[in-house]
N, C-alpha and C positions, 0 to 999 in steps of 0.2 A: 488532290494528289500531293501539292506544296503540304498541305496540312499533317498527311500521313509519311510524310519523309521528316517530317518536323517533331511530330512524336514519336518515332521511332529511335529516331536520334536522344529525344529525352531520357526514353525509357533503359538505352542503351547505355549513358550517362550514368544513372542513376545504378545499375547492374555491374557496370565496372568499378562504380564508387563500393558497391555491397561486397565486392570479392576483395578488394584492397581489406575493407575495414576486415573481414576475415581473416585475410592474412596476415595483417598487422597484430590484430587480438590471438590469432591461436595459431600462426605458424611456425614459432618455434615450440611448440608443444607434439607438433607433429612429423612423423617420416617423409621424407622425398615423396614418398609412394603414397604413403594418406592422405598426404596434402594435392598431388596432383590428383588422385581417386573424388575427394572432394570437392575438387575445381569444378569437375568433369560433371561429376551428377548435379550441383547449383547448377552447372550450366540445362544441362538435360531440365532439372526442374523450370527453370526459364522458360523454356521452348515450348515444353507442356502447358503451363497456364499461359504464356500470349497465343499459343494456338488455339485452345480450348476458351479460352474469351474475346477469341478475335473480335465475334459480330456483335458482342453484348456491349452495351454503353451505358452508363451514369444516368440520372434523372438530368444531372448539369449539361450534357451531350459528351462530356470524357470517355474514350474507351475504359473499359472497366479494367483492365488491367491494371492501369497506374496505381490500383488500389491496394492490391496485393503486393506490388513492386514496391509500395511507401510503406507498408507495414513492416515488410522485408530490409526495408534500407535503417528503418528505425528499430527494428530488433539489434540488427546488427551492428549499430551506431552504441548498443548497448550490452555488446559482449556476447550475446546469442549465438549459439556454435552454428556449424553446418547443416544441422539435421531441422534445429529451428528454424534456418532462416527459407529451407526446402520449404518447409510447412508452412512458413509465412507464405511464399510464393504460391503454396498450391490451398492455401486453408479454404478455399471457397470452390475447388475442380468440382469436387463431390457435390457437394451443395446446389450448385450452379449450371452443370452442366453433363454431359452425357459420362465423366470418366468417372470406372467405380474406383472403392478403396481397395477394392485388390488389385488392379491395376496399380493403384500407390503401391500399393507392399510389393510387388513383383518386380516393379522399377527399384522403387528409392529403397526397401527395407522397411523391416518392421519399426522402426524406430520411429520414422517421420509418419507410416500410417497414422501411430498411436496419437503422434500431434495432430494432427488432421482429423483424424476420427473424433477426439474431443472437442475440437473448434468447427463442426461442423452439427445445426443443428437437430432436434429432433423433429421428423415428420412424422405422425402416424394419425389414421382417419379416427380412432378411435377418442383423441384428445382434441378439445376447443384449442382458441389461441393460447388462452393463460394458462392450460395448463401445461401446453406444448412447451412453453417460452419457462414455468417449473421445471419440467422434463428437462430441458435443455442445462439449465441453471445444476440440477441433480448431475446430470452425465460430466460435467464440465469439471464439477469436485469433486467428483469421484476420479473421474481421470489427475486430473491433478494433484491428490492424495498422494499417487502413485508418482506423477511427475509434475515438479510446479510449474515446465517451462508452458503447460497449458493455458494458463491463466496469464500469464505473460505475454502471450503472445494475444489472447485475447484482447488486452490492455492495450498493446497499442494496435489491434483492429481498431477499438471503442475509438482512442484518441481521433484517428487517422479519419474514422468517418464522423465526428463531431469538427475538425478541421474542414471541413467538407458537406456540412452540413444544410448547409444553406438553400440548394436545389430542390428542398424536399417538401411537401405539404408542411404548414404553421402545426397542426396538430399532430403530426409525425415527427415533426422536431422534438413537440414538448412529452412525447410516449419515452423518445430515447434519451430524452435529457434525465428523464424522472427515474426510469430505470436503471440510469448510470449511477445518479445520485444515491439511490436506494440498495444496488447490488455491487458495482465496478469500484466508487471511491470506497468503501468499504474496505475490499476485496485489495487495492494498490496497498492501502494503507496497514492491513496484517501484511503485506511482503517485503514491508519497510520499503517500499518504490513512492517516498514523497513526492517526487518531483511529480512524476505520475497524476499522482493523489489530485496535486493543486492543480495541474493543470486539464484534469477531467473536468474537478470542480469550477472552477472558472469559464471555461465552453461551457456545461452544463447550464451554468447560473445565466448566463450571456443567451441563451437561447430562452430560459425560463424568464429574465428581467431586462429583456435589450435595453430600455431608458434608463434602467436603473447601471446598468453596464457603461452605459456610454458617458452616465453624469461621471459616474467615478471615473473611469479614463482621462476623463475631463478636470477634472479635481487632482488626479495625481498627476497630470503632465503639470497643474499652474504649482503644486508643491515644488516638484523635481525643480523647474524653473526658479524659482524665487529663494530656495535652500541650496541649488549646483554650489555659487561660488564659496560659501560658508562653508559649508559638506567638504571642498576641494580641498578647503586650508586645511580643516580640519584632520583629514585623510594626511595631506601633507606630515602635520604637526606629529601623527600617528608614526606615520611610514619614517621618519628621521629620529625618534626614540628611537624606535627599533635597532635603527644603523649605529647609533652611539652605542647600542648595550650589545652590537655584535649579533644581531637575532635573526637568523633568516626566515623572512615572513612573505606571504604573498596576502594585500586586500586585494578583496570583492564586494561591489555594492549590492545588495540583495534589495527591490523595492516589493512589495506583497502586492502579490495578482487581485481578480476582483473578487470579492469573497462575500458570505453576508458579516464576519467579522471585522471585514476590513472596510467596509461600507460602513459598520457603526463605528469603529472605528477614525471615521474620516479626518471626523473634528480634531484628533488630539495631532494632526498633524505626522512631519515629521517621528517623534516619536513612538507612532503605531504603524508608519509603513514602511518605514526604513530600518536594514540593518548591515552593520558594516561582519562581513566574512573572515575572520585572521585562518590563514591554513601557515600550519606550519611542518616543520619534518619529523618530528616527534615527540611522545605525552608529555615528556619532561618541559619540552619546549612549550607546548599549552601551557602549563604552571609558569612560566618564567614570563609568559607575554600577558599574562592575567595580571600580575605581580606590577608588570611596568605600566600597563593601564592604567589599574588602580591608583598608581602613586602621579602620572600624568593627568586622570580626570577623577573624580570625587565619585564614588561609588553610593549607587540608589541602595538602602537597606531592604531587605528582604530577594533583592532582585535578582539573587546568586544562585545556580541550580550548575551541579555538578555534575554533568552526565558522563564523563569521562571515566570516573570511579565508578557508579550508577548508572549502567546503561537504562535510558529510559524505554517507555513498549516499542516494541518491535525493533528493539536494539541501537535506537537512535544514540551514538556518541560526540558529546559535546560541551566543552560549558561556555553557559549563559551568563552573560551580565547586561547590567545598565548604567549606563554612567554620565553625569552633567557634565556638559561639557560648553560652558558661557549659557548662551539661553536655549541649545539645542537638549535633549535628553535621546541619548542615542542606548540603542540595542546594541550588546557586540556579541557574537561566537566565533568561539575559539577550537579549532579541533587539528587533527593532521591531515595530509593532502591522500594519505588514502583511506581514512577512517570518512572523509569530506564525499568521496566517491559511493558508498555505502549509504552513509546517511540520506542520499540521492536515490542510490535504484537498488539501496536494498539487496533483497536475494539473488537478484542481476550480479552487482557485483563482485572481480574477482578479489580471489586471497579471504574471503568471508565466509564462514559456515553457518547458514541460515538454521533457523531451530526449527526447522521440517517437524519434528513428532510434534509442536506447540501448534503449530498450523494443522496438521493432519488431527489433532483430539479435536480442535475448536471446530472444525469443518466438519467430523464425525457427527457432534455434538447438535451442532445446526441441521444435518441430515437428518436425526432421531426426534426433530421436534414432532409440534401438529402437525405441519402444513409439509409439503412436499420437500420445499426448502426455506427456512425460518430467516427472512429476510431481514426482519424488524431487528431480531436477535441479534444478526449479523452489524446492524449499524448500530446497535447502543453499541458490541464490543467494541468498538471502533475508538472508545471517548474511555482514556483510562486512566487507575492512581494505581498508585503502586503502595504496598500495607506491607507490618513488617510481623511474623512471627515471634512468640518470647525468645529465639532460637537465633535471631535476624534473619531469618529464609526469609527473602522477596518474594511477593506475590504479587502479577500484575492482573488487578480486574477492571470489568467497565467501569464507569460512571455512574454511581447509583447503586453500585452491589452494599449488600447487606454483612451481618456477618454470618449470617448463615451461608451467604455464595459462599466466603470465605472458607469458612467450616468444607464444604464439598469440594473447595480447590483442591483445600490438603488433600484428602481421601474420602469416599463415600461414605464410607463408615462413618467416621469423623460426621459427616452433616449429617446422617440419618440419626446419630446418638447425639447429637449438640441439645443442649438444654436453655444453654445462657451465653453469655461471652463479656468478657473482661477486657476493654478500650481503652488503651493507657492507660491503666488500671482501677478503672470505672467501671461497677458491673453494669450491664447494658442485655435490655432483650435483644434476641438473633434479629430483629426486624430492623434492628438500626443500621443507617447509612455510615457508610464509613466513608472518612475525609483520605487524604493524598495524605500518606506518612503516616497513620496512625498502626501503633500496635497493639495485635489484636491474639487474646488469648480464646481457647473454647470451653466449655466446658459440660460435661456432658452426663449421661443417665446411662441406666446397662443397658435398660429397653427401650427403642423409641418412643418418642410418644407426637408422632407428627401430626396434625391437624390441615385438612385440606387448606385453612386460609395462610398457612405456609407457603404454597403459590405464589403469592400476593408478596410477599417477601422476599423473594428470590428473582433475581435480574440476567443471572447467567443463566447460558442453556444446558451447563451441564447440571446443577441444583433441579432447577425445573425438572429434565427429565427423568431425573435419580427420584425426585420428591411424586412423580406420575407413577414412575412404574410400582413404586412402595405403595402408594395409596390403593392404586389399582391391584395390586397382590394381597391387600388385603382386604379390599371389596371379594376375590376370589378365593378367600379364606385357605393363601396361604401360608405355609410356617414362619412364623415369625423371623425375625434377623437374628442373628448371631450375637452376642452380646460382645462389646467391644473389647480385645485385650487390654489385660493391663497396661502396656506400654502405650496402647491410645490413648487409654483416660488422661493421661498424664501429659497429653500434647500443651 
C-alpha cells in the first residue's frame, strides 16, 4: 500500500512537471481558452492511460505507466505541443490494452489519433515477426511524411526504454540494441536531433559491448581527473579574453559519450574527448570569438570548418576549430545560443524550419527500394560530404556516393543521360567516389546508355531506384527516354 502511495506520488510529480514545461514552451502562443482546453484533455489523457495500465507491469516489476509518463515528460522537456505529449501518454492504449483508436479520436481528436496510430505497432496473422516489425517500420514513415512529430516521439519511446533496459532477457537486449542501431540512430540523425543520435548510440553500444562500456567509463573518468585542473585554468584563461575584449560568452565543457570512435579514439587523450562549447548571442559574435581565440591559442592548420556560413547535413550550424594550447590540443565550437538549441534537437527546436520535403524524398526514396523498408540505405545516408556544382549548388550525399549519385541528385534525367563527369576538372568515369568538397561537373549523351553494372555504382537510393525502373522498362521493351533539353546538356 506504502509502495502505491509512493508511486503515485512519483507519477503525479512527473505530470505536474510535463504541464509546466507546457506552459512555459507554448502558453503564450495560446488563448486563455486553448490553453485552459488543453490543460484539461493532458489531463483526461493522464487518467486514460494510468487507468488503462493500471494492472500491467514492466519485466523490472514497475507499473507500466511510468513508461509512457517518461516519454511524455521527455517530449515535453523538448518543446513537443499538447497533442504530442497526449500521444506520448496514450502511444501504447491501443497496442496494450482493450481502448480502440476511435475511442482516441472521439476523446482527444483527430490529431493525437494520427500520433498514436503511427506509434502503434503493426499486428496482422498474415506477416512473420520480421516482416511485421517492416510493416511497422513502413507505416511509421509514412505517417511521418505527413507529420514528423511521429518519429519523435518514437525516439524518445526508443531512448526511454533502452534507459530501462536492463530487466529484460541478454538476447532481447541485443534484438533492440541492433535495431536502434540499424533504423533509430539513423533516423535521429536526418532530423538533426544529435543529442538524440549519441545518446541512442551509446545505450545501444553499452548493451552490445558492457566491458567494452565500462573500460572506457573508466578511461574517461582517470582523463577528466588528471586534465580538471589544467582544463580549469585553461577555461579561466578563455573566459577573461573574452571580458577584456567586451564579449559576452557562455563555456560548456562537452566530454564524448561512449562510442566505437571514441573508443578508438581513447589514446589521443584529451584532444579526442574533450570539447570546450563558446555560445554566444549572435554570428557576428562567432566571428569575433574565433578571432580572439586564434590570437590567444595557435591554431592547428587544416582544423577550421565553417558551418556557420555552410550549414553542414541536416543543418548543423557551427564553427569548428582546434587549437594548442601549452601541451593540451583542444576542440572549440563556436555557435549562438539559439542556433546551440538546434544543433541539439534539431526539428524539435523552435524558431527553425526543418527541410521536411528533404526528409520526405529521402524517406519516399527508401520506401521504393527492394526490401519493404531499405534499412541499409538508410544508415550509409546517414555518413555525408557535401560536393559543389560548377554553379556552387551544395549537394549533400552519403559517404561513398559516386558521381553518378550526383548526376541523379540534380535531376533524373541528368543521371539517366550522364555519360562521364568532370572532378575539379579532371575527367573521371560516373563510378568514381567523390571526396567532401569536390566539384563535380556532368556530362552527358542524348540517349542513355545505362548498363546494369551501374548498380554497383550508385550508393544513393534515389540513383538506384531511377537506374531499376530504366533497366526494368527496358527489359519491357518500353519507349525509350526522352532525350535531354538543351538546357540539361549544359548542367
Amino acid at each position: 500500500m506504502e509502495k502505491a502511495v509512493v508511486n503515485n506520488q512519483a507519477m503525479q510529480r512527473l505530470m505536474n512537471e510535463i504541464t509546466e514545461l507546457l506552459v512555459t514552451h507554448h502558453g503564450g502562443s495560446l488563448s486563455e481558452e486553448a490553453l485552459d482546453q488543453g490543460i484539461d484533455k493532458l489531463h483526461a489523457a493522464f487518467a486514460l492511460a494510468q487507468r488503462s495500465h493500471a494492472q500491467q507491469y514492466r519485466k523490472s516489476g514497475e507499473p507500466y505507466f511510468f513508461h509512457p509518463l517518461r516519454v511524455a515528460h521527455l517530449a515535453a522537456r523538448n518543446w513537443m505541443g499538447f497533442a504530442s505529449i497526449m500521444a506520448a501518454l496514450l502511444h501504447d492504449v491501443v497496442e496494450d490494452t482493450p481502448v480502440t483508436l476511435e475511442e482516441v479520436r472521439a476523446v482527444f481528436g483527430d490529431e493525437v489519433a494520427l500520433l498514436v496510430h503511427g506509434l502503434t505497432k503493426v499486428e496482422d496473422v498474415k506477416f512473420n515477426r520480421k516482416a511485421m516489425k517492416e510493416e511497422t517500420y513502413r507505416k511509421q514513415i509514412l505517417v511521418a511524411i505527413e507529420d514528423i512529430r511521429v518519429l519523435c516521439l518514437k525516439l524518445w519511446d526508443r531512448v526511454d526504454n533502452l534507459r530501462t533496459i536492463g530487466a529484460l532477457k541478454p538476447e532481447k537486449q541485443v534484438l533492440i540494441a541492433e535495431e536502434t542501431r540499424k533504423v533509430y540512430i539513423p533516423l535521429a540523425k536526418h532530423l538533426g536531433m544529435r543529442r538524440v543520435a549519441d545518446e541512442l548510440e551509446s545505450l545501444s553500444l553499452e548493451v552490445l559491448y558492457p566491458r567494452r562500456a565500462h573500460r572506457y567509463q573508466r578511461g574517461l573518468a582517470e582523463v577528466r581527473r588528471q586534465s580538471e585542473a589544467n582544463l580549469g585554468r585553461i577555461r579561466s584563461a578563455v573566459q577573461a579574453e573574452f571580458n577584456r575584449n567586451h564579449l559576452t560568452v557562455v563555456l560548456k565543457d562537452s566530454w564524448r559519450s561512449f562510442s566505437r570512435e571514441s573508443v578508438l579514439n581513447m589514446t589521443r587523450g584529451v584532444a579526442a574527448l574533450y570539447t570546450i562549447d563558446v555560445l554566444v548571442d549572435a554570428t557576428m559574435d562567432a566571428y569575433l570569438a574565433l578571432g580572439i581565440l586564434h590570437r590567444l591559442f595557435r591554431p592547428i592548420t587544416g582544423k577550421l570548418r565553417d558551418h556557420l556560413h555552410t550549414p553542414s547535413q541536416y543543418g548543423y550550424q557551427a564553427i569548428k576549430t582546434t587549437v594548442q594550447s601549452g601541451e593540451y590540443r583542444l576542440r572549440i565550437q563556436i555557435t549562438t545560443r539559439k542556433l546551440a538549441r538546434f544543433n541539439e534537437s534539431g526539428v524539435l527546436a523552435p524558431g527553425f524550419e526543418f527541410r521536411k520535403q528533404n526528409f520526405a524524398e529521402l524517406m519516399r526514396s527508401l520506401l521504393d527500394g527492394e526490401s519493404v523498408f531499405d534499412t541499409e540505405r538508410l544508415r550509409l545516408a546517414s555518413s555525408a560530404i557535401q560536393v559543389y556544382s560548377p554553379t556552387g549548388q551544395v549537394m549533400t550525399l552519403p559517404e561513398g556516393s559516386s558521381a553518378l549519385d550526383f548526376a541523379f541528385a540534380i535531376h533524373e534525367d541528368l543521371g539517366l543521360h550522364a555519360f562521364r563527369s568532370r572532378i575539379n576538372g579532371q575527367t573521371r568515369l560516373l563510378k568514381t567516389k567523390l571526396m567532401d568538397g569536390d566539384q563535380v561537373k556532368i556530362e552527358t549523351v542524348p540517349e542513355p546508355v545505362i548498363l546494369p553494372k551501374w548498380l554497383d555504382w550508385a550508393a544513393t537510393p534515389k540513383a538506384r531506384n531511377s537506374l531499376r525502373r530504366y533497366l526494368r522498362s527496358r527489359v519491357r521493351g518500353d519507349q525509350p527516354s526522352e532525350p535531354l533539353a538543351q538546357d540539361d546538356l549544359a548542367n
